[in-house]
N, C-alpha and C positions, 0 to 999 in steps of 0.2 A: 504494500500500500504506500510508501514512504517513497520507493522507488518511481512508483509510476507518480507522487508530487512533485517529485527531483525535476522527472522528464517533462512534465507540468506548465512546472516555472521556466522552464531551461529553452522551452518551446513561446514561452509568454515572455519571456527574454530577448530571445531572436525577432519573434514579431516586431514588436518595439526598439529593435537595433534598426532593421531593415526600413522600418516605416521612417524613423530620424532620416535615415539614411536617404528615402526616398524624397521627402520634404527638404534636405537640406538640397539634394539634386534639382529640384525642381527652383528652389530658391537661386542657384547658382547659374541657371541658365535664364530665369527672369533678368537676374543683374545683367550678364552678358549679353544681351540682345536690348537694354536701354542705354549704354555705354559703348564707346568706339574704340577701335584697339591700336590706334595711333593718335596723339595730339599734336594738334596743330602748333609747332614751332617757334617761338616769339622771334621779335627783332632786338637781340640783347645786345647786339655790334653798337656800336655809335659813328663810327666811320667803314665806308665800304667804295674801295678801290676799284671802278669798274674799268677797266682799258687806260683810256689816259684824262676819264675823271674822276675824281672825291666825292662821296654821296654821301652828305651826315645829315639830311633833313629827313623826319619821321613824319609819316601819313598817320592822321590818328587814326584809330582803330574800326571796324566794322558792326554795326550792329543790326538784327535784322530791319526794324526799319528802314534804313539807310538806303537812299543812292549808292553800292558799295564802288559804282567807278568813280564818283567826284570821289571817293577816299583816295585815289591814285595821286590825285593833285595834279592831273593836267588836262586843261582848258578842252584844249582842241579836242582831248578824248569825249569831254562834255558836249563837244557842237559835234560832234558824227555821230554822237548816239544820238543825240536832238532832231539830226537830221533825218536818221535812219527810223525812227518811229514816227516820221511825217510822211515819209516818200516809200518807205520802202516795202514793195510790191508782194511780198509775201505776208505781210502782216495785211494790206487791203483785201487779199483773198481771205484768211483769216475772217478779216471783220464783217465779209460776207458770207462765209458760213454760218458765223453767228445769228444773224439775220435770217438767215433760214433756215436755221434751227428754231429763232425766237417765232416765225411765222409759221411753221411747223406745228408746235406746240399750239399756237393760236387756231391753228384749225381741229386739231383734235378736242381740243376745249370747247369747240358749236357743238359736238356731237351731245354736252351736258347738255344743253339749251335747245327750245322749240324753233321749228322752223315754220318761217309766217310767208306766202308768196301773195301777191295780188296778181291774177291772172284773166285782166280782161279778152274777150274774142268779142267779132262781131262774126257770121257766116251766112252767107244764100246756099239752099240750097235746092235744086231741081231731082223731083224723083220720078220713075221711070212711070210712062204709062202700063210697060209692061212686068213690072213689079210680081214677084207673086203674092197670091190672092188665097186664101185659103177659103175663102165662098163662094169661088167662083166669080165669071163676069168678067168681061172690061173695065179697068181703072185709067181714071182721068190722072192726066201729070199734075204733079203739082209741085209749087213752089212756098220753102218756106222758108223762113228769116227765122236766125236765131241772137240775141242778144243777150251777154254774159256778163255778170263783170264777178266772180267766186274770191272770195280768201278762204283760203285753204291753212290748214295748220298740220303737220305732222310733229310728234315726238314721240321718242324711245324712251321705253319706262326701263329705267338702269336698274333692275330688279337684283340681279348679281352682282354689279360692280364689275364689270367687264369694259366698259365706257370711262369709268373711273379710274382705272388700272392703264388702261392706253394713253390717257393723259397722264398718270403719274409718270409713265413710261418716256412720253416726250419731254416732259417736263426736266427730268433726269439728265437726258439724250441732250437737251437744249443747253445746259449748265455746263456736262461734260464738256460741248463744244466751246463754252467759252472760256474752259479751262486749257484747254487745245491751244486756246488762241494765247494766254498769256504762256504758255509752255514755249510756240512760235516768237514769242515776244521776249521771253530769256534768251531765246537761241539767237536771236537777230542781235542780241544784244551782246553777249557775248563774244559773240562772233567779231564784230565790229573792235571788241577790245582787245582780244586774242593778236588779232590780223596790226593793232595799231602798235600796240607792246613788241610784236615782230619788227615794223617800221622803225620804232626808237632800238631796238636790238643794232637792224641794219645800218641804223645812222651812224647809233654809236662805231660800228666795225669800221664804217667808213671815214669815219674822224680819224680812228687808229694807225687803218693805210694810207690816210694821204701826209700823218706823221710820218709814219716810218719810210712812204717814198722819198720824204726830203731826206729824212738820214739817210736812204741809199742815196742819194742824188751825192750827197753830200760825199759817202762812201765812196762812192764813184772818182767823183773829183782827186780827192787826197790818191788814191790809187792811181789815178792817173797821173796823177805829181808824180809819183814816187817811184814808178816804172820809167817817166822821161829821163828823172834821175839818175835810173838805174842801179833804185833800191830794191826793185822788187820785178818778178817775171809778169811776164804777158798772163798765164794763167789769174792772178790778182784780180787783175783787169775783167778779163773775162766773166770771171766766178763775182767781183762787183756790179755788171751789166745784166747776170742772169737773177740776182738777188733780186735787183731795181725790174726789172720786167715781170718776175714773180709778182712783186705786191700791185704792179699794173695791171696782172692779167686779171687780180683779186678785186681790184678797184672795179675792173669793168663789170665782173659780174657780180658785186653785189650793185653795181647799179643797176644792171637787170635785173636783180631779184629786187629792188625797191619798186620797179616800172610793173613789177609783176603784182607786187603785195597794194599799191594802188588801182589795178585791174579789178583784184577782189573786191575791195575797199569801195568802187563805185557803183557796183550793182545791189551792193549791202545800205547804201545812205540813197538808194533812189536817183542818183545822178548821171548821164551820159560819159562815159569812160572817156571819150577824146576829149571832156573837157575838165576834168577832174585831174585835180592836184594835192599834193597836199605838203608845206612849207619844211623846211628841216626840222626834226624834231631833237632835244635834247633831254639826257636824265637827268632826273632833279630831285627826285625823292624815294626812299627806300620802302617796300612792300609795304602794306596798310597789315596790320591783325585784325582777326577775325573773333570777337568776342563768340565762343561755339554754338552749336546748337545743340541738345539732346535727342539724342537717335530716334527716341520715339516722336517727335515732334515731325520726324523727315517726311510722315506721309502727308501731315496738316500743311507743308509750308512748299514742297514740289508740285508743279500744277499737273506734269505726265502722270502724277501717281493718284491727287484727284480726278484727271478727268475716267481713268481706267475703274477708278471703284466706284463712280458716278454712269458710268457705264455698265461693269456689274450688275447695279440695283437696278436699270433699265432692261436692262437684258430678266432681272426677274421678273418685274411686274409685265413684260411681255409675254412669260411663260404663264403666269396666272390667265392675263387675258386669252390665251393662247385656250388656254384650258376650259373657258368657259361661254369658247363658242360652239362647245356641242352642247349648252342648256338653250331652253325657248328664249327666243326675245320678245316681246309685248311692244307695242304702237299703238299712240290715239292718232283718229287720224277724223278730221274735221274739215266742215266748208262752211261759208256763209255768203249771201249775195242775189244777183237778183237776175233773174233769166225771164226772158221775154218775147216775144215772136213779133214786137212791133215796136218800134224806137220811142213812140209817141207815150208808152204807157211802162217803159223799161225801170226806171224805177220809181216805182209805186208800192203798197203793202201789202196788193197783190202776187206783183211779183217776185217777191221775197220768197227763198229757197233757203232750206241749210240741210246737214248733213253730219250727223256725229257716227264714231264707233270706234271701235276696239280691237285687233287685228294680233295673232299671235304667227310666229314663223320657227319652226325649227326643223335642223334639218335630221333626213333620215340616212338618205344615200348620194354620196358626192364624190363616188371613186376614192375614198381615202385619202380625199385631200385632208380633211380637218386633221387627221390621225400625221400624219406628211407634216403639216404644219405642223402642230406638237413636238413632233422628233425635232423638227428644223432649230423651233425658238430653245429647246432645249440646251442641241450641241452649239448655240448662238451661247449661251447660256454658260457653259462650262471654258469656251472659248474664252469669253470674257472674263471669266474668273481666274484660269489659266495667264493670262496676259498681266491680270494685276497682279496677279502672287510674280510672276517673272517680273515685272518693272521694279517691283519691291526688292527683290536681290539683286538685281543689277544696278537700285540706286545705291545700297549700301555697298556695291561692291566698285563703284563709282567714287563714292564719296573717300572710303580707306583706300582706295588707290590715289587719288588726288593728296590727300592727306602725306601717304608716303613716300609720293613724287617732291612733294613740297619739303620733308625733313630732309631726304636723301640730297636733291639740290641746293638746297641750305645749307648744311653741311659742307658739300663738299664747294660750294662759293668761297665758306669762310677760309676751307682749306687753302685754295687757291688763290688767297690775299700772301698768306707768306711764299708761294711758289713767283706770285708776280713781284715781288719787291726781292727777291733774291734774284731771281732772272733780269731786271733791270741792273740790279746790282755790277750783277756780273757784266752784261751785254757793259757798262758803262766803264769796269775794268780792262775790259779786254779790250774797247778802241783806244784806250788809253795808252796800255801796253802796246798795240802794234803800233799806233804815230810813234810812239819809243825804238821800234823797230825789236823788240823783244819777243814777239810772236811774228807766228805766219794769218796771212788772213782770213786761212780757214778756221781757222779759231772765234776769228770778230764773224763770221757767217752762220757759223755755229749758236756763238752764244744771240747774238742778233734773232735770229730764226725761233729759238727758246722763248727768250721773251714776246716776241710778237705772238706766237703760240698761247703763252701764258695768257696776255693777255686780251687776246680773242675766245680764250675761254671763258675767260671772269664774264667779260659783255655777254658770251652765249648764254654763260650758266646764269646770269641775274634774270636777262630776257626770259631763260624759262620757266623759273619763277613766280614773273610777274603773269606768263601764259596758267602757270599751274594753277596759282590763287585763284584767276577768273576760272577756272575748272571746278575747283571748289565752292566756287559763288553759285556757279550751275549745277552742280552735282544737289548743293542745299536747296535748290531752288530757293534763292533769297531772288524776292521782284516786288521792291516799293508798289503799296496799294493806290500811291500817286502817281507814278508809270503807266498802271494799267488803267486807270480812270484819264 
């Protein structure tokens, strides 16, 4: 008896290990799915060497409210996006779908309400003298006049809420769409900031090469001295000429890739490409932060993840109504008005007509359409649910990539502050050394070449940065409710 209390307890033990066990698990994967698994990076530098300029001015921070591009601090980024949600042609398709979604909805909404016509006729009409006759005999023709003027009324008695369910349905349908449209409207905008931030990348590169072409120019020169002199071989010479056409050949294509990033740039703000420019831009100020969001916030504040579960619920209240066109429908269906066979006496209280009654419809046999329909709003149905559950991971999985692009580039920016102050370093050693005539000048080519490197990384890696954070703007779906009004 003792033994089997042993085994009792031992068993009432276990239960109770397992169940902790099972509530703390469940406890552990609530946390993890309201929390992200990288944070967003501060700006703890105070100076940041980009190419061959000094960036120590700070963007204040992001919050969702915000305009988060005026946190960039630069103007012009403010007039393209300005531009680009007055002109630009994807957001007026947009706000015409809107519009026929909102009149969409508007029509399935008469369906609650009666329908009223006035339907005057006037008609002659000639009947046959040979008419048939069921008394036999010859009939004389005759002609008669008919004078009508009927209001008629129809309405459907919404007995199941099938009428009800189709408007909720549009209704739904209608909202999603104008979620659609602000989703359109992150993306335009974005887009716009992405492509500008490339632009200030480009310029800056191009400030870089048209330094360092003077130092070849320069390079050149002194080499040419010193070969006349006949301190140094032809090779010098040469190896200074192909250095100096190096950073020209660089020069000319990022000029085309500037001619190209304004291509984009003009079909994005609305504007004619052959007449669109846009002025040198410089950098001025260091990444804005992002006060965070909480995870679970991400479905309230992204419009693609609204309009998808606004979609959803549409897609249900279709399957209801779906369902309940195989019950009867009921109609009153009514006239009033005055019929007459003679103009002179058409409306009078003689002539007064009306007409009430009561009319049911259901169906019996229709080839399996109804049943057809059903399946269709169904797999409609799981479709759309399908689609939300995927936008949902693919925004979180959006967001921690943006997030870890942004540390990992950060990082290694900061790194390559001391890789470019050592590489100028040097580069500045070693022209020194050779006018000394102490090296050769593959050395000054060498360290030359490093720095320049160096520093066309620093400018790429800031530029992608500033690309990343707007990835993260978008990924949050953060879009001012004064943008979209």
């Amino acid at each position: 008896m003792l033994s089997k209390k042993i085994k009792m307890n031992q068993i009432f033990i276990k239960t109770i290990l397992i169940l902790i066990g099972f509530y703390q698990s469940i406890g552990y994967s609530q946390d993890s799915t309201s929390t992200w698994k990288w944070d967003v990076p501060e700006q703890t530098n105070e100076v940041l060497y980009i190419g061959t300029d000094t960036i120590s001015k700070k963007a204040a921070p992001v919050i969702e409210t915000d305009k988060w591009w005026e946190a960039f601090g630069y103007k012009e980024l403010d007039s393209l996006i300005a531009l680009a949600l007055q002109n630009n042609e994807d957001l007026k398709i947009a706000q015409a779908r809107v519009e026929q979604a909102i009149a969409q909805k508007r029509i399935a909404f008469s369906s609650l309400l009666p329908t009223l016509r006035l339907e005057p006729s006037v008609a002659r009409q000639e009947f046959s003298a040979n008419r048939p006759n069921p008394f036999g005999g010859q009939l004389d023709r005759v002609t008669i006049n008919t004078f009508d003027i009927p209001l008629t009324v129809n309405y459907e008695l919404d007995v199941f809420g099938k009428n009800i369910d189709n408007v909720k349905a549009n209704r739904l349908a209608a909202d999603a769409t104008v979620e659609s449209r602000k989703d359109i409207l992150l993306q335009v905008i974005t887009e716009v900031a992405q492509n500008y931030f490339l632009l200030l990348q480009v310029d800056a590169e191009k400030d870089l090469l048209k330094e360092t072409e003077k130092t070849r120019l320069n390079n050149l020169e002194i080499t040419t001295t010193r070969y006349e002199a006949g301190l140094v071989s032809q090779i010098d010479v040469l190896r200074a000429k192909t250095e100096l056409s190096s950073v020209q050949v660089q020069i000319k294509r990022i000029h085309k890739l500037r001619t190209e990033i304004e291509l984009i740039l003009a079909p994005l703000v609305g504007v004619d490409a052959s007449n669109f420019s846009i002025h040198k831009t410089e950098i001025s100020y260091m990444p804005p932060d992002l006060i965070f969001l909480e995870k679970d916030s991400l479905t309230a504040t992204r419009p693609d993840l609204k309009s998808a579960k606004l979609m959803f619920e549409s897609s249900k209240s279709l399957v209801k109504n779906q369902w309940k066109q195989l019950l009867p429908s009921f109609y009153l269906n009514g006239a009033f008005g005055y019929l007459s066979g003679d103009s002179n006496n058409w409306i009078e209280n003689d002539s007064r007509t009306w007409v009430a009654g009561v009319s049911a419809s259901l169906p019996i046999f229709e080839g399996g359409k109804k049943r057809a329909e059903i399946k269709l709003r169904k797999s409609e149905l799981k479709q759309a649910e399908a689609a939300y559950n995927q936008n949902v991971l693919v925004s979180y999985r959006q967001v921690e990539n943006s997030i870890s692009n942004i540390k990992w580039v950060h990082e290694q920016l900061l790194a390559q502050q001391e890789f470019v102050k050592a590489a100028n370093n040097a580069a500045e050693l070693t022209n020194e050394r050779y006018r000394k005539g102490l090296i050769n000048y593959i050395d000054v080519v060498d360290a030359e070449r490093q720095a320049l490197e160096a520093e066309q990384l620093s400018v790429q890696l800031f530029g992608q940065e500033l690309k990343e954070r707007v990835s993260l703007f978008k990924a949050l779906g953060l879009l001012p409710d004064s943008v979209v009004e």
